[in-house]
N, C-alpha and C positions, 0 to 999 in steps of 0.2 A: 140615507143617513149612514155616517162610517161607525164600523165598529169600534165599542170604546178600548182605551186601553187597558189591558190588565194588570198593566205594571206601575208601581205604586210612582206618584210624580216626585222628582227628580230637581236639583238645582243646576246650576248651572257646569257646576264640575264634573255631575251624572251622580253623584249621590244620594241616597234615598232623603226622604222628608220625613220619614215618623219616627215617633217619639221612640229618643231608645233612653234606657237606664243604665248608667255605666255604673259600673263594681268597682271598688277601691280599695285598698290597703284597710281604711277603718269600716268597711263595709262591706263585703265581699259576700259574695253571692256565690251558694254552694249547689247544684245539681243533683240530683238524684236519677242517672240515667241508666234504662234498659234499651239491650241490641240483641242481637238473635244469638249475640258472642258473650252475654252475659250481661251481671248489674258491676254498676261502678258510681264513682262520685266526682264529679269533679268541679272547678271554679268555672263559673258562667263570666266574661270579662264583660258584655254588657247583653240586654234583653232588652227588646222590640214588641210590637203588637204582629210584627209580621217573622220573628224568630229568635236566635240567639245567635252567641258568638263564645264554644267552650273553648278554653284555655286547656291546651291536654297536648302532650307527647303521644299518647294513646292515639294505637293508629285504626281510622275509621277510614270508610271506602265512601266516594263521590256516590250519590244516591242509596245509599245504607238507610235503614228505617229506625228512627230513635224515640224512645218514650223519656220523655223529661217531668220532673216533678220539683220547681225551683222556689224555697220561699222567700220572700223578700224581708230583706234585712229590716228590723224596725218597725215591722207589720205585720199583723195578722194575714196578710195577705199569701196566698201562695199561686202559684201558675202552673198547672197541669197540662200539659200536651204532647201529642205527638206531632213527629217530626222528619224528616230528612235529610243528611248530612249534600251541600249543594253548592261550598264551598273548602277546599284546604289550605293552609297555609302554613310557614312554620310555627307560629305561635299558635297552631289550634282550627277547630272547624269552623264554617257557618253554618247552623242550623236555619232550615224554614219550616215553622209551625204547619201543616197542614190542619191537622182538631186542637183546638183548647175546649177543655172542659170547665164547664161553669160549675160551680159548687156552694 
């Protein structure tokens, strides 16, 4: 039997398939994030089951370890997890969740 894949299935262009929530101008999605460099805040531009995507000048390093705590706009709901920075770009990082905490 081959082993399965780990990585989340993919369309045809190679982009991910899960559910992301993207952040808006009348909706914006604010972070609450800790690094070993300290706490900060910043605007999450969208959020995934499998991570995020912070919107920051703030400079973080490729595999840095991040603790996120984002509430969702409109919701009781909030999203607690840790993380690792695993993408950069100029608009900001990729985070991938490694724990979410259930609450």
């Amino acid at each position: 039997m081959p082993p399965e894949d780990p990585s989340p299935p993919v369309d045809a262009s190679g982009r991910r398939q899960d559910f992301r929530l993207a952040a808006d101008e009348s909706s914006p999605l604010v972070a609450d994030c800790l690094t070993a460099s300290g706490r900060f805040r910043e605007r999450v531009r969208n959020v995934s089951s499998k991570g995020a995507f912070l919107a920051t000048t703030r400079s973080l390093r490729i595999g840095e370890e991040i603790a996120m705590v984002i509430p969702l706009a409109g919701s009781k709901a909030t999203i607690k997890a840790t993380g690792e920075v695993v993408r950069a770009e100029d608009a900001g990082y990729g985070i991938e969740f490694r724990v979410l905490f259930r609450h």
